[in-house]
Backbone as CSV, one residue per row, in Angstrom:
resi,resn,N_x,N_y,N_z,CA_x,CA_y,CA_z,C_x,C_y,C_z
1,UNK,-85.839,4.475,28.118,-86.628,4.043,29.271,-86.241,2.640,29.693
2,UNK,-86.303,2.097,28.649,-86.038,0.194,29.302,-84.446,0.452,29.258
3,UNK,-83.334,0.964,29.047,-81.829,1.033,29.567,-82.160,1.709,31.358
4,UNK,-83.089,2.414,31.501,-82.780,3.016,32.987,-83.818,1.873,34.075
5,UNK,-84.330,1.405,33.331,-85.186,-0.054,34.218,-84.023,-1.167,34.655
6,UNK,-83.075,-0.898,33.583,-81.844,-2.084,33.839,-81.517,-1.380,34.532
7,UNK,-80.649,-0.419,34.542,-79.577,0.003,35.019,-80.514,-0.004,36.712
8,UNK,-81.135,0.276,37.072,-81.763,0.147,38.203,-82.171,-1.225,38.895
9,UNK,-82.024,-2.197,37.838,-82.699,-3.712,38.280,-81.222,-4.262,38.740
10,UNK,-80.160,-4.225,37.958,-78.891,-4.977,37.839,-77.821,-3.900,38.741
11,UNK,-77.686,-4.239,39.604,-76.278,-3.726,40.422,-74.766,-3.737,39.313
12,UNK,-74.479,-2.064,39.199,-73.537,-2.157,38.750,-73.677,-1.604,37.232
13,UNK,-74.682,-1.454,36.490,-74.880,-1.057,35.457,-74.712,-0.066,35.089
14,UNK,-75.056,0.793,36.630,-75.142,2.151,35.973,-73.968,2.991,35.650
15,UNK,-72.833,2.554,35.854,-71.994,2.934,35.016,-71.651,2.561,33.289
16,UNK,-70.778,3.630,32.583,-70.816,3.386,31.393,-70.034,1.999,31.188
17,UNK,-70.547,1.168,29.980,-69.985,-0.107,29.480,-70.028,-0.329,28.166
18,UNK,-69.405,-0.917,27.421,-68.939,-1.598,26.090,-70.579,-2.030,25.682
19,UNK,-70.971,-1.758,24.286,-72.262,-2.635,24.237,-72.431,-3.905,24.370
20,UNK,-71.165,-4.703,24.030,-70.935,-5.905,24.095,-71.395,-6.422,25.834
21,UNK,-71.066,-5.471,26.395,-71.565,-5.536,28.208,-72.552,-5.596,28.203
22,UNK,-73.563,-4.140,27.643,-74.676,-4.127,27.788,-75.625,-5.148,27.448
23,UNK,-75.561,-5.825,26.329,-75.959,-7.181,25.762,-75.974,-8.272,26.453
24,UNK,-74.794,-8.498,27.240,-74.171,-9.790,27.743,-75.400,-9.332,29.317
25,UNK,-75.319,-8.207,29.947,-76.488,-7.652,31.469,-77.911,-8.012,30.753
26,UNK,-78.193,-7.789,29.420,-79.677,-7.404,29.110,-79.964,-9.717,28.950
27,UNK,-78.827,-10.124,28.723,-79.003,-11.473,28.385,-79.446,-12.447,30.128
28,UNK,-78.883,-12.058,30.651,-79.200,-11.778,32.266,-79.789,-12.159,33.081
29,UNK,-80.508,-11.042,32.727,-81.909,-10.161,33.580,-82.566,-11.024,32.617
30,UNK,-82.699,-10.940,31.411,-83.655,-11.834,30.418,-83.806,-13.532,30.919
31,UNK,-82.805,-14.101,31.082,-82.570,-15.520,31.559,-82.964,-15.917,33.244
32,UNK,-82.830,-14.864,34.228,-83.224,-14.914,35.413,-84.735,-14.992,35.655
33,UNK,-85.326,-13.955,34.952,-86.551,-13.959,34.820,-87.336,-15.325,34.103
34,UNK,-86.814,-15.499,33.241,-87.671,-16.757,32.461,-87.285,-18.093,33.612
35,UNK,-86.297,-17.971,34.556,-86.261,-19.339,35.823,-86.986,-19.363,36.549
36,UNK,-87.184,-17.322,36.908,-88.154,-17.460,38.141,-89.256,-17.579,37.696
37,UNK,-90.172,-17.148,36.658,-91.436,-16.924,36.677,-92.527,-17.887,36.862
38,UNK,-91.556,-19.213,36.826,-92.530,-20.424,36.623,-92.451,-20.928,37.884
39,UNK,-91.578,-20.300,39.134,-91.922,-20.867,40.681,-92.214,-20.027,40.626
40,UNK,-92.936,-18.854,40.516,-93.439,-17.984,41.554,-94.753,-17.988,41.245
41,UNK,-95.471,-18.499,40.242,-96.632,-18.798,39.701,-96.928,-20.160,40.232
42,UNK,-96.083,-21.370,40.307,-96.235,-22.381,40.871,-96.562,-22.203,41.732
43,UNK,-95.850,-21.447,43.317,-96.702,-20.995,44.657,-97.550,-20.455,44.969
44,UNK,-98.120,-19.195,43.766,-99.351,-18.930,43.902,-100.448,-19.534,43.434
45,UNK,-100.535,-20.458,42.728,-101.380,-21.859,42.092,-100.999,-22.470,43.569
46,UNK,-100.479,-23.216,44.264,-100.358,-23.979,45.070,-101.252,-23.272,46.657
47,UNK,-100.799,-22.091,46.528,-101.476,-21.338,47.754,-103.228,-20.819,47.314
48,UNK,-103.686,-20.379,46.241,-104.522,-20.606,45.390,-105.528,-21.888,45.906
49,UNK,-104.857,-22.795,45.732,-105.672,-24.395,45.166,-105.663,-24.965,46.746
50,UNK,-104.902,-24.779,48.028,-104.915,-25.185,48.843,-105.936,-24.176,50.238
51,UNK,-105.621,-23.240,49.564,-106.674,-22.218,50.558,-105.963,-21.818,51.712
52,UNK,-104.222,-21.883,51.710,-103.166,-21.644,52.994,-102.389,-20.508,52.248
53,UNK,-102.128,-19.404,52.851,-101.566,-17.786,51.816,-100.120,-18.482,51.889
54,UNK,-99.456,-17.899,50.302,-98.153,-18.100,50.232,-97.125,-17.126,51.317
55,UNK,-96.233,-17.805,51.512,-94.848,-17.541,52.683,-94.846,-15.805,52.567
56,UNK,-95.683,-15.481,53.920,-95.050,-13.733,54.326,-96.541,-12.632,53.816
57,UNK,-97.529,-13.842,53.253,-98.538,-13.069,53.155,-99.631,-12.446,54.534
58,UNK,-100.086,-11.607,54.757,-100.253,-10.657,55.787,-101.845,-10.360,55.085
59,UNK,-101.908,-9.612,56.037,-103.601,-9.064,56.216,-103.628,-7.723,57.104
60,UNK,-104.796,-6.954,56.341,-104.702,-5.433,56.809,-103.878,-4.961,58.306
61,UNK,-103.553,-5.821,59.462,-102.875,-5.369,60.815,-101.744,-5.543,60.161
62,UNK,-101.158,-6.608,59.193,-99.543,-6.988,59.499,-99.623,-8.347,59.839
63,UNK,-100.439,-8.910,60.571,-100.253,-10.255,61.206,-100.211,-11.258,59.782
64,UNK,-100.052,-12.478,60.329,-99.920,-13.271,59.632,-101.825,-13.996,59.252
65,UNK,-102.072,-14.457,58.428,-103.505,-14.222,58.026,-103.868,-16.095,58.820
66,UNK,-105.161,-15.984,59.285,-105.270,-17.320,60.564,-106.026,-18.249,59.312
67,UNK,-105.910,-19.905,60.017,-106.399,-20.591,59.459,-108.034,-20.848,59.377
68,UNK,-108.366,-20.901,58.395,-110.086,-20.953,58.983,-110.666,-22.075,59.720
69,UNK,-111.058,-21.559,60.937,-111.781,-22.634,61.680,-112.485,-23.701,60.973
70,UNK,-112.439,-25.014,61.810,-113.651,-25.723,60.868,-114.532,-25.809,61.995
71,UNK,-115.780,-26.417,61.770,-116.982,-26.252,62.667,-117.271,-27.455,63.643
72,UNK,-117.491,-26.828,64.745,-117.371,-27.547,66.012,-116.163,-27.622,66.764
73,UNK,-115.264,-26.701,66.081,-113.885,-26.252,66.759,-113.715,-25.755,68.010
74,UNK,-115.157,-24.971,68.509,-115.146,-24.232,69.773,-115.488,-25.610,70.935
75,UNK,-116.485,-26.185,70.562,-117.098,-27.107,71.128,-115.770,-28.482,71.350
76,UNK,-114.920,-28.780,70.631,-113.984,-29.696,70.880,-112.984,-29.097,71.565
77,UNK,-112.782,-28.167,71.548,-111.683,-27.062,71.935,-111.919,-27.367,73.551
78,UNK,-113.274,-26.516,73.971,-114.035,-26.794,75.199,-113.780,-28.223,76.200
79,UNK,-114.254,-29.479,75.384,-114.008,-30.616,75.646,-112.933,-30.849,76.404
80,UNK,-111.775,-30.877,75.637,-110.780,-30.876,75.624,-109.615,-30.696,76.480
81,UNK,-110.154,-28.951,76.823,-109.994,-28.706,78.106,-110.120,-29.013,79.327
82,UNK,-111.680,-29.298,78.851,-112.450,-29.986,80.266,-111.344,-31.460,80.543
83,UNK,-111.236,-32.018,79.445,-111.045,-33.186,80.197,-109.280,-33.524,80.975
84,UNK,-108.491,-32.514,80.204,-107.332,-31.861,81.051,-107.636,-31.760,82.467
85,UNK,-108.120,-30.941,82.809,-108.462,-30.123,84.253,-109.380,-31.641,84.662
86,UNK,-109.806,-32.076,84.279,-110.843,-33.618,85.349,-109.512,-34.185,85.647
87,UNK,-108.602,-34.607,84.606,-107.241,-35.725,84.686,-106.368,-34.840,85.444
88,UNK,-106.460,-33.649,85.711,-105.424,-33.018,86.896,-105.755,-33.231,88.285
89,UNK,-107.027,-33.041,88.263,-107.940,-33.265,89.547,-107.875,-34.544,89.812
90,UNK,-108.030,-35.951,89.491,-108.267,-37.033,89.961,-106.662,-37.564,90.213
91,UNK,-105.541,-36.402,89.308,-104.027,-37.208,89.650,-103.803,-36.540,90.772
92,UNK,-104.414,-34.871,91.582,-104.024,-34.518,92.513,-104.363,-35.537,93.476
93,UNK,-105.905,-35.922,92.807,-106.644,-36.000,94.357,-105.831,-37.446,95.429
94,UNK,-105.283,-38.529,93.861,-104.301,-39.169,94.595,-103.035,-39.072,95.536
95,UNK,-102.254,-38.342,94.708,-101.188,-37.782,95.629,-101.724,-37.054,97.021
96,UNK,-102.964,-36.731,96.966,-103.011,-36.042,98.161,-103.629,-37.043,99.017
97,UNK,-104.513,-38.200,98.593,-104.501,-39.421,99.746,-103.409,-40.361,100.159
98,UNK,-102.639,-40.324,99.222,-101.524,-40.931,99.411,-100.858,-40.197,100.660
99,UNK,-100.595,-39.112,100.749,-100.423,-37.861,101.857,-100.799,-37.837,103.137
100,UNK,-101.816,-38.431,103.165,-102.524,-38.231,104.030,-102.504,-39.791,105.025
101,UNK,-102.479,-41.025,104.144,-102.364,-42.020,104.406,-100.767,-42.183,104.943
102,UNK,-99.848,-41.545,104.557,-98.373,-41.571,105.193,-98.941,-41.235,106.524
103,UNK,-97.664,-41.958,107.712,-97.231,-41.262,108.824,-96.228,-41.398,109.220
104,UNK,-95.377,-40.398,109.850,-93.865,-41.057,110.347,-93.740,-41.272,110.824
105,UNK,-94.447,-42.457,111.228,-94.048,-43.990,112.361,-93.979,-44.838,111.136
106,UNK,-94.667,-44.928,109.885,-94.461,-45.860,109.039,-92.822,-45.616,107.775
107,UNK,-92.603,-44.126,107.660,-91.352,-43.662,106.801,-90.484,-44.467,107.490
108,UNK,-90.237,-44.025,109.706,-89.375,-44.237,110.331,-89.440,-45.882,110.398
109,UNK,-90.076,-46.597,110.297,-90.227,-48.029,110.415,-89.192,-48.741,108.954
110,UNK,-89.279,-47.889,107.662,-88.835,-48.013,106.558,-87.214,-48.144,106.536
111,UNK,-87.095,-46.755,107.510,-85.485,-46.536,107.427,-84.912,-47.439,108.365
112,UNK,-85.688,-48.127,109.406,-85.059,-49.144,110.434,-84.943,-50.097,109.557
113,UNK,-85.539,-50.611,108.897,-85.676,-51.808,107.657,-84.566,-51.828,106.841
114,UNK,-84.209,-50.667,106.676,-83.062,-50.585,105.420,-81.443,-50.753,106.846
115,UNK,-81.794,-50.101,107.853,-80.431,-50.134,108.579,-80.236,-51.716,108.750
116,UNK,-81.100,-52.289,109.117,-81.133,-53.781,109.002,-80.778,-54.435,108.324
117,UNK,-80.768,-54.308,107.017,-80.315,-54.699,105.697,-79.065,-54.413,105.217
118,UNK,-78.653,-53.152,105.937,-77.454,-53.098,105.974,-76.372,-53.511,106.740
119,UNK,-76.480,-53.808,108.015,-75.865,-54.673,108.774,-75.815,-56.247,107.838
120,UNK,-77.035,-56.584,107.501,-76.478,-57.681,107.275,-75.477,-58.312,105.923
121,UNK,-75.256,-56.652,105.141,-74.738,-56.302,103.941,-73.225,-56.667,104.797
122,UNK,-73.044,-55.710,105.948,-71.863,-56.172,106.771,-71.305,-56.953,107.156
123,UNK,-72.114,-57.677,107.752,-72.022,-59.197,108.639,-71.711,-60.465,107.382
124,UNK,-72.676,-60.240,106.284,-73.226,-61.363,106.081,-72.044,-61.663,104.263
125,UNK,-72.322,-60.650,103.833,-71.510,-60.293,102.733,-70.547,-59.790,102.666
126,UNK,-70.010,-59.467,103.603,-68.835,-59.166,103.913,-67.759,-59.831,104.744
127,UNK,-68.428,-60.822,105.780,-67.841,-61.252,106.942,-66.616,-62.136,105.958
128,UNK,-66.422,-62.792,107.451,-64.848,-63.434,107.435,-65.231,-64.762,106.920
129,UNK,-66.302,-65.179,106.941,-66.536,-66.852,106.226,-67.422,-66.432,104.624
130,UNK,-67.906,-65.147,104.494,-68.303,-64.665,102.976,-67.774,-65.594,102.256
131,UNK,-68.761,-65.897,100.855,-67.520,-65.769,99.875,-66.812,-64.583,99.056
132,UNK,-67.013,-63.420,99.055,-66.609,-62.034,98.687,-64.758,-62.493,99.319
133,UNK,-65.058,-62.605,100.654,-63.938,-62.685,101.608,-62.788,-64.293,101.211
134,UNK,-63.809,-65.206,100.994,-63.102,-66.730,100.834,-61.992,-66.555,99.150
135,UNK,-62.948,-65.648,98.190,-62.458,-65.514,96.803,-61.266,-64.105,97.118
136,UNK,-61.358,-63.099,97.864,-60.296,-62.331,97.981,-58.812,-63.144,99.166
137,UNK,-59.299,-64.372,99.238,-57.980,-64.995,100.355,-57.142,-65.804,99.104
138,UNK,-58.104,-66.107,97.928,-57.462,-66.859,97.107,-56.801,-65.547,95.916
139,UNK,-57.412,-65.060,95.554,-56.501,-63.738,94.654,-54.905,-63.912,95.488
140,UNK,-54.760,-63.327,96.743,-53.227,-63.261,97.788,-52.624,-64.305,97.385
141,UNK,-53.093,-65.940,97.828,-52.464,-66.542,97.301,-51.992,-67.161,95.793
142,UNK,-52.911,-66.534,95.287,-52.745,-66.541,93.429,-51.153,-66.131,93.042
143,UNK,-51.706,-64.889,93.630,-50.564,-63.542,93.266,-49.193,-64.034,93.922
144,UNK,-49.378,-64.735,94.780,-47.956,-65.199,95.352,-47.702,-66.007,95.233
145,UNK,-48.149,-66.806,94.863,-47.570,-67.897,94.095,-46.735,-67.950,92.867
146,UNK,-47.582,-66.999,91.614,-47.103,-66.839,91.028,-45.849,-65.943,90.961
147,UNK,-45.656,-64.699,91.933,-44.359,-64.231,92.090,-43.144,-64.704,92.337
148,UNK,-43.124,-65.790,93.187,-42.529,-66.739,93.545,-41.740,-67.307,92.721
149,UNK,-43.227,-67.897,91.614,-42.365,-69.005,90.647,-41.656,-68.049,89.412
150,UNK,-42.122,-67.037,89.190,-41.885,-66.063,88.561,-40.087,-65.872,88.870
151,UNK,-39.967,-65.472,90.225,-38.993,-64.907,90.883,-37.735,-66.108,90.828
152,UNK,-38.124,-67.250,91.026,-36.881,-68.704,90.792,-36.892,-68.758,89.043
153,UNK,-37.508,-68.774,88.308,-37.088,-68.574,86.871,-36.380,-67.546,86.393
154,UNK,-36.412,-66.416,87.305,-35.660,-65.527,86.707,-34.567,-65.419,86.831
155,UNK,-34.343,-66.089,88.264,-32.529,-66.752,88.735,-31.882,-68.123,88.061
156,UNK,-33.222,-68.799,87.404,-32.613,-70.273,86.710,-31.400,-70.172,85.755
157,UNK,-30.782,-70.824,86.298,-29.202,-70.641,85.167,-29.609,-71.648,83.949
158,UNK,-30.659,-72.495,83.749,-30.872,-73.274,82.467,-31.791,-72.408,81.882
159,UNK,-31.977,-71.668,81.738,-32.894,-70.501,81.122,-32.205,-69.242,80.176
160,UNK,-31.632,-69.433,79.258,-31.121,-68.546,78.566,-32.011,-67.345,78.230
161,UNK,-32.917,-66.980,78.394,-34.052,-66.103,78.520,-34.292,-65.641,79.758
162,UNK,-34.462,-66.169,80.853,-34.137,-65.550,82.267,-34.621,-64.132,82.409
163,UNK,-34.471,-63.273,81.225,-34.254,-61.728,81.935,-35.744,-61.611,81.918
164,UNK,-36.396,-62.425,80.616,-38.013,-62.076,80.542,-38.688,-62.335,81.620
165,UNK,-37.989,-63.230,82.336,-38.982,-63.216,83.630,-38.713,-62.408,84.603
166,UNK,-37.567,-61.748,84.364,-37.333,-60.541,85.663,-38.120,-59.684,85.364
167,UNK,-38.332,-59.143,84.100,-38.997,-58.212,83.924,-40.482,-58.064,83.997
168,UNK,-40.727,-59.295,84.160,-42.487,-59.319,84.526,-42.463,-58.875,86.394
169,UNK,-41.337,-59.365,87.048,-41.686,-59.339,88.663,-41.808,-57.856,89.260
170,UNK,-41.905,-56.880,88.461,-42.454,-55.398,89.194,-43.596,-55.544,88.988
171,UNK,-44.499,-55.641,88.093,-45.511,-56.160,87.818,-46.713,-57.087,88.536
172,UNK,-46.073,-58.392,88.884,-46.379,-59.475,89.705,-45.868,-58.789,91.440
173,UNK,-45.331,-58.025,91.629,-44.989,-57.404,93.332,-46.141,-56.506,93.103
174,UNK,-46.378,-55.801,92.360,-47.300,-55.083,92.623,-49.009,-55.585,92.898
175,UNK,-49.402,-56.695,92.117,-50.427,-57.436,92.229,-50.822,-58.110,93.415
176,UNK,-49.811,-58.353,94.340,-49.849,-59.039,95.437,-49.798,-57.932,96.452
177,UNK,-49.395,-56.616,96.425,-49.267,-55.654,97.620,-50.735,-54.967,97.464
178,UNK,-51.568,-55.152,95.941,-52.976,-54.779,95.829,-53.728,-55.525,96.580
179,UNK,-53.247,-57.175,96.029,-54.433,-57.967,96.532,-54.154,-58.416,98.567
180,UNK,-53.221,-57.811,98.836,-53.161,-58.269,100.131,-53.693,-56.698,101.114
181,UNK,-53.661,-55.809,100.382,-53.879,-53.954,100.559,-55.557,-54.510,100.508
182,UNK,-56.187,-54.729,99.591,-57.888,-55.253,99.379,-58.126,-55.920,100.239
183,UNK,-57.758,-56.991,100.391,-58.158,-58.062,101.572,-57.769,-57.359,102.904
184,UNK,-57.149,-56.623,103.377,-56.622,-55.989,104.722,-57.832,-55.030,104.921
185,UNK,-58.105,-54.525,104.214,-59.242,-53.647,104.342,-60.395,-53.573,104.534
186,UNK,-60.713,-55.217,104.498,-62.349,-55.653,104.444,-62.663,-55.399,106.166
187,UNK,-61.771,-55.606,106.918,-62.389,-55.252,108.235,-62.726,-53.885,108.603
188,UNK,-62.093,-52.932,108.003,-62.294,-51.543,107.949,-63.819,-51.118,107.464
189,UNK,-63.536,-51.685,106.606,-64.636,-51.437,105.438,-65.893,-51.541,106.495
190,UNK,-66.138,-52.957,106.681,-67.131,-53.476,107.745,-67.478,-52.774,109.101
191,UNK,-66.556,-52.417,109.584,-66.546,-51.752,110.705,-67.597,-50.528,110.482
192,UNK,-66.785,-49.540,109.432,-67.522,-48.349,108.941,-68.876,-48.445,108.756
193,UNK,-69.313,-49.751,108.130,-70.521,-50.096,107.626,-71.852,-49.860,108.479
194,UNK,-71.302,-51.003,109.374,-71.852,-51.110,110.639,-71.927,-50.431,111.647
195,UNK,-70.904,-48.571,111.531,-71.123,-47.800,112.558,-72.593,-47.228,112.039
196,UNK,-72.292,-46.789,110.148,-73.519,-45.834,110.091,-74.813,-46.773,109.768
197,UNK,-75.306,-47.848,110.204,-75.848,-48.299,109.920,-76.919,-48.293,111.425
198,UNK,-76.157,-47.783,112.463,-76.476,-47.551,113.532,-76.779,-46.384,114.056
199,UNK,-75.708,-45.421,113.138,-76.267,-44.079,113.271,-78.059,-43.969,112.140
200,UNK,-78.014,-44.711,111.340,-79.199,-44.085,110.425,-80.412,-45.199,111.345
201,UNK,-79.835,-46.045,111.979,-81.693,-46.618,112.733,-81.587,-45.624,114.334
202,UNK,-80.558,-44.901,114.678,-80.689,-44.527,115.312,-81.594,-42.743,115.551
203,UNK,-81.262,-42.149,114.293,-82.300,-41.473,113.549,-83.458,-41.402,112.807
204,UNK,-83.940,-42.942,112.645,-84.981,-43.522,112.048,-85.950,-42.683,112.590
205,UNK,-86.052,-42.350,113.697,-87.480,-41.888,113.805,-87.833,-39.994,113.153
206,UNK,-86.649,-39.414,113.527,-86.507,-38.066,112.609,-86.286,-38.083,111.097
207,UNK,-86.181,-38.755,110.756,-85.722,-39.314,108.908,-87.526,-39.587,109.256
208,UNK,-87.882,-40.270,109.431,-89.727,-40.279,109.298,-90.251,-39.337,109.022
209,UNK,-90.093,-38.416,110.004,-91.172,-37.271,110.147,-90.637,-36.531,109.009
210,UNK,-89.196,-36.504,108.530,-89.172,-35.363,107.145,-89.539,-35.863,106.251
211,UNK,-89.528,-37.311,105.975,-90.097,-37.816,104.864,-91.758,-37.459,104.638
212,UNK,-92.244,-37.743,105.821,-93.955,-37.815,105.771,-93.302,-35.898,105.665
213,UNK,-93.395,-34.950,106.179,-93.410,-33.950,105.876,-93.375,-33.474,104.611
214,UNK,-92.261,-34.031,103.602,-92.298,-33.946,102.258,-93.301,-33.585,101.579
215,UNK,-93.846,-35.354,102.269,-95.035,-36.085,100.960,-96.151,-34.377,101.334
216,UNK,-96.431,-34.160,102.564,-97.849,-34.042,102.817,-97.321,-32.225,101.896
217,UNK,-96.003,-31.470,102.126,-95.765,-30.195,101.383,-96.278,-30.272,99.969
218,UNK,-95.925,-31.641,99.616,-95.513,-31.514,98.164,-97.646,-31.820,97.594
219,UNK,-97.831,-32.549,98.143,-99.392,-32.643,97.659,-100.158,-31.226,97.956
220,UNK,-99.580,-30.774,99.018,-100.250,-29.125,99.663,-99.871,-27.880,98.000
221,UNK,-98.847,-28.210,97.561,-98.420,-27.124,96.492,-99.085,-28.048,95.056
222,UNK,-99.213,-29.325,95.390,-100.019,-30.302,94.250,-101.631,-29.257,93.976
223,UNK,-102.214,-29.335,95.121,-103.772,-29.053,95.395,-103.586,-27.304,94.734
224,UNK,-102.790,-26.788,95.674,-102.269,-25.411,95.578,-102.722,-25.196,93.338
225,UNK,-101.593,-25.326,92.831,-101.349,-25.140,91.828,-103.056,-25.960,90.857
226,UNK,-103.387,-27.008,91.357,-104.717,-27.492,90.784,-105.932,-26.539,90.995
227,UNK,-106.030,-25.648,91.542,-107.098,-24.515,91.799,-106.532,-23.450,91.034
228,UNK,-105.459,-22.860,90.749,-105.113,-21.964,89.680,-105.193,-22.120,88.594
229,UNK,-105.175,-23.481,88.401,-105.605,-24.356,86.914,-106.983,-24.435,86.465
230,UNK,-107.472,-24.665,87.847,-109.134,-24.659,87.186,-109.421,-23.147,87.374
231,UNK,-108.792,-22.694,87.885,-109.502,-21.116,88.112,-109.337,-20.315,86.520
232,UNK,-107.910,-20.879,85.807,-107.291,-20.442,84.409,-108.432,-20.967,83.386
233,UNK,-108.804,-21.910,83.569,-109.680,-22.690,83.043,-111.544,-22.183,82.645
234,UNK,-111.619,-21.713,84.044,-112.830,-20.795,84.449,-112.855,-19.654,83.652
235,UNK,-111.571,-19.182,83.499,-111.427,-17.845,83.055,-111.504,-18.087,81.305
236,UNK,-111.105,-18.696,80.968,-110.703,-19.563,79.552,-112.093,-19.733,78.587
237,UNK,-112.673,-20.391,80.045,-114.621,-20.918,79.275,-114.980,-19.280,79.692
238,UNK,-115.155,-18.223,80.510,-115.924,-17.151,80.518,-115.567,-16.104,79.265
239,UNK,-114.342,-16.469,78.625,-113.810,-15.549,77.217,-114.630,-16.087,76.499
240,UNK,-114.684,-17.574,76.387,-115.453,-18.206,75.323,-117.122,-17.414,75.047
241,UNK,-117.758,-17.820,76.271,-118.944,-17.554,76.225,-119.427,-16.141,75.832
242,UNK,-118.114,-15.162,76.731,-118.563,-13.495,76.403,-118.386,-13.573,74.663
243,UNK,-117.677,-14.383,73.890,-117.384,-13.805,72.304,-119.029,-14.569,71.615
244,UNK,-119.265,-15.109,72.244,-120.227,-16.026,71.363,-120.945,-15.149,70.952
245,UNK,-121.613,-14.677,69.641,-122.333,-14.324,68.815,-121.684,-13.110,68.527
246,UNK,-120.489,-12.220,69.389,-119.717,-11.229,68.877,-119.821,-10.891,67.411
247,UNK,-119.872,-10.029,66.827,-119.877,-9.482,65.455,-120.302,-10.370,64.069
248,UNK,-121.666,-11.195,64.900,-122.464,-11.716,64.044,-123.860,-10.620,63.719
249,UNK,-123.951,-10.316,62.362,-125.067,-9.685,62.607,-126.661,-10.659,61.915
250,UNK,-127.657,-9.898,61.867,-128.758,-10.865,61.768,-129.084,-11.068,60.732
251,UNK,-129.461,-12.563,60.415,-129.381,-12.696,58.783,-130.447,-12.503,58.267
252,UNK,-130.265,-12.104,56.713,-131.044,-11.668,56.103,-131.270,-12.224,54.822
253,UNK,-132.827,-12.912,54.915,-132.916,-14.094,54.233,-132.871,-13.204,52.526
């Protein structure tokens, strides 16, 4: 009887083996057991002493077995809720005065403000007496200067080294066709600036009305979605109340 308990516990046994085998399987199963027995008693002492079921324990459906309420759980639960749904309501109710307080004469007044600001991004920071503009006139002449001197050292016949400076001047040509390519461009640049800066105050007043349109959609689906919340809510406290006294029966002193 206890050879067919092995041979059934241990994969592989049940074929014939040397006793010396059989001994060495029965030594095993003997040694596995004496590792586990003292965690698996440890978790049920631990699940035991804590009042939480050990890992995979179940209850007559299958489910997993629930924690026991403690008291006044329904009542904080309740609270709780409530005070969710008040803090949704008082953040709608802002966004939706805020909404209401927009108009697009004030959005469109916004975007004239900014075209303004940008012109003078043009004019002012950019222009021809800038310093953006005064520090890119000196880079050109940096760069050429130094090519220059670059370029007569590399022809100096008292320079037995000579070639090192040829070999820097692809280098130094290129720095100067950047910095004179950068500086050529600032009028471009400006120009561009200052067309759309005219096109966007010149739309200022339609850029208004979609903006205020936004605001007033977006508080409309704000309010929207805050009544499905309290309505979820409604529904939430009427479960509560229908279970109350559910499958209490009457006590009996």
């Amino acid at each position: 009887m206890r050879k067919d308990i092995i041979k059934q516990t241990v994969p592989g046994l049940a074929k014939q083996r040397p006793a010396s085998t059989w001994k060495k399987s029965i030594a095993q199963v003997g040694a596995w057991l004496l590792f586990s027995a003292p965690i698996c008693i440890a978790q049920i002492t631990d699940a035991s002493s804590t009042g939480v079921p050990p890992p995979g324990a179940v209850g007559n459906t299958g489910a997993v077995a629930p924690a026991a309420g403690k008291a006044g759980s329904i009542t904080s639960a309740i609270e709780a809720d409530l005070r969710g749904v008040v803090d949704k309501v008082d953040a709608v109710t802002k966004e939706m005065a805020a909404a209401n307080a927009s108009n697009p004469a004030q959005s469109a007044g916004v975007v004239s403000n900014t075209a303004v600001r940008i012109r003078q991004l043009a004019n002012e920071k950019l222009g021809e007496t800038s310093s953006v503009v005064k520090e890119a006139d000196g880079l050109v002449r940096k760069t050429v200067t130094t090519r220059d001197k670059v370029r007569s050292l590399a022809v100096d016949p008292k320079r037995a080294k000579r070639a090192k400076y040829a070999d820097l001047l692809p280098e130094l040509e290129q720095n100067v066709s950047e910095a004179q390519d950068a500086r050529a461009a600032v009028n471009t640049v400006r120009a561009e600036l200052l067309k759309k800066a005219a096109d966007l105050e010149g739309e200022a007043e339609y850029i208004g009305l979609l903006d205020d349109l936004q605001k007033t959609e977006a508080a409309i689906r704000a309010f929207r979605d805050l009544l499905q919340e309290v309505s979820a809510f409604t529904a939430r406290l009427g479960a509560i109340v229908d279970q109350v006294g559910v499958g209490r029966g009457r006590r009996v002193d």
